[in-house]
N, C-alpha and C positions, 0 to 999 in steps of 0.2 A: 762471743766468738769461741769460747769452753768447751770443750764437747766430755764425755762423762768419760770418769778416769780409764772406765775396763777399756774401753774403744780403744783410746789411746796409747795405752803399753800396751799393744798389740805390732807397734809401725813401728821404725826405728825414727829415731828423733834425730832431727834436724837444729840445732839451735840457730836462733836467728836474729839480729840487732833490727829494730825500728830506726831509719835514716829520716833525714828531713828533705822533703819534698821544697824545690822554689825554684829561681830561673836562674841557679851555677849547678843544673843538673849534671850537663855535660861533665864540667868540672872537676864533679863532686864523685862520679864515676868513674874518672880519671885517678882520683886520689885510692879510689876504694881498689881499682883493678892495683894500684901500687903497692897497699899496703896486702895483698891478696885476699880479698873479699870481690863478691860477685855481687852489683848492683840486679834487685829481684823490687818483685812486687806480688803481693798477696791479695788475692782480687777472688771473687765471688758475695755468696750469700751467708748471711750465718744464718741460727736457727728462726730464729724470727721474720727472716726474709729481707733483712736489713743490707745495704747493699755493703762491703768489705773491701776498699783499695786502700791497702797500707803499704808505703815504701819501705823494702827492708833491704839487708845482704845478708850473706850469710860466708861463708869459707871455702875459700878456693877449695882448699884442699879436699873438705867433707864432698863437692860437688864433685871434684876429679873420682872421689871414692865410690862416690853414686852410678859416675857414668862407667866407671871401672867393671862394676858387680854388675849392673842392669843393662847396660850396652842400650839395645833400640828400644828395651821395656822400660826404660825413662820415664816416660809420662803415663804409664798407669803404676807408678809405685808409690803406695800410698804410706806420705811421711806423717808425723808430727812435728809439725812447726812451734820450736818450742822459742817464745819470745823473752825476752831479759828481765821484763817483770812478773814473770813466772804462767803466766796463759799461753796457753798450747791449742792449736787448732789442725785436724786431720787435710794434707791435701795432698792435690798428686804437680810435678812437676810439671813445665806448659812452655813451649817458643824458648829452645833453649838457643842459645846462637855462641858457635866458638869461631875464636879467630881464624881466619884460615893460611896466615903466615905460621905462626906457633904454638896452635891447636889450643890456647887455651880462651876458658868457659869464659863469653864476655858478659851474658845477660842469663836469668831464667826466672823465670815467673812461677809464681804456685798458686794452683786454683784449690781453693775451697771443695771439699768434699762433700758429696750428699747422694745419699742413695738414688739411684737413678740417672745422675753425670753420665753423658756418654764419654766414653773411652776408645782409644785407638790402640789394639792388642797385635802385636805382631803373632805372625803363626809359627809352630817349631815342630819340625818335620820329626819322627821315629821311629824306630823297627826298622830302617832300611835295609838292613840285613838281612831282613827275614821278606825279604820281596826278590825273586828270582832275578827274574828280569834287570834290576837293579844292579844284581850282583855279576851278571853279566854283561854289560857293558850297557845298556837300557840308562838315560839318565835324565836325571829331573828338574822339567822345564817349570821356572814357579814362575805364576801367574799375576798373582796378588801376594803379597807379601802379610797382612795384616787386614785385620775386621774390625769394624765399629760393635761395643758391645755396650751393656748397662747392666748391673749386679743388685740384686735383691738386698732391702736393707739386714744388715748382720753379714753380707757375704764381702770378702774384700777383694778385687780386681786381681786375676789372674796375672801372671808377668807373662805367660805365653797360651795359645793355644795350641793344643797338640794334634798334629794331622799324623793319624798311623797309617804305616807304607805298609805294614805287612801283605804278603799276596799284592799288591799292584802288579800290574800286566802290561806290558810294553802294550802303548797305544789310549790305555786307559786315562779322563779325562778324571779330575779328583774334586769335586766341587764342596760345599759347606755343610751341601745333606749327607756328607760322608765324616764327617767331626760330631763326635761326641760334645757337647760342650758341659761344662764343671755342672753340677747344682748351682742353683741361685743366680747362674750367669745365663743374659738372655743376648737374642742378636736384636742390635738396636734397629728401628724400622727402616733405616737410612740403606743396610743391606740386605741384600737380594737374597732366597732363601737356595739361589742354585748359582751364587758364587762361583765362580771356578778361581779355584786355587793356587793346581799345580797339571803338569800332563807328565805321563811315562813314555817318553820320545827314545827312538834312536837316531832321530836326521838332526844334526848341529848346523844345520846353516838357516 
């Protein structure tokens, strides 16, 4: 489950405690949400192809910090999961669920990383200043909020994809073959190569 050391001081590390798995699960997550850790599970492939479900937690707090910095790029941020007897595995966050009395993180999962994992990248709109229309009261109806993508081995998962507004035109529709996307980042076959994104509207109803 090791991945080689350069890979890994590359991601910010996550430390994470092994829990035991049996039927006072409920329980057992009960005690953990007390003491403020987050009942998690580590689930995928390692390199071998071997299958990986290990119950872990990890800290409230480190996960409040996560979602603080990354907001909806959650689940493509790629951690090391650094476990107590010193093995560390690269993944990205997955099904995270907060309370919705007092917002706090009650579950999150972390998948195993491997080149070619598809990922759910929200889009991040820019230059809107430099789009007239925009700056005229023109404003921007978004479509799809986020793309499926997959990243070339050595490239790590983008936190956003960038849609530039520059020049938009009131009326103009802004689809996927209008995004640049990073090196090494490809769109996963799952979407459409004429996506629509966003529209530059002036009717709000």
């Amino acid at each position: 489950m090791e991945e080689g050391a350069n890979a890994l001081s590359e991601h910010p590390v996550l430390p994470a405690l092994q829990r035991q798995s049996g039927k006072q699960g409920s329980r057992q997550s009960r005690y953990m949400r007390r003491d403020k850790h987050v009942p998690s599970l580590l689930f995928g492939k390692d390199e071998d192809g071997s299958e990986v479900n290990v119950p872990i937690s990890v800290s409230e707090l480190d996960v409040n910090r996560l979602i603080r910095i990354r907001g909806r790029s959650i689940e493509c941020t790629l951690l090391t999961i650094k476990m107590e007897d010193g093995k560390s595995v690269l993944a990205t966050p997955k099904g995270l669920q907060m309370c919705p009395i007092n917002d706090r993180p009650l579950s999150l999962n972390f998948w195993v990383y491997r080149p070619g994992n598809r990922l759910n990248v929200p889009f991040k709109f820019i230059n809107e200043e430099l789009s007239t229309d925009l700056k005229r009261g023109s404003f921007l109806m978004r479509i799809n909020k986020s793309m499926s993508i997959t990243c070339a081995p050595g490239v790590p998962p983008p936190p956003s994809i960038a849609v530039d507004l520059a020049g938009k035109v009131k009326g103009q529709v802004i689809t996927l073959r209008d995004v640049q996307l990073p090196a090494g980042v490809l769109r996963d076959k799952r979407t459409e190569e004429g996506l629509v994104i966003a529209r530059v509207s002036t009717n709000r109803g």
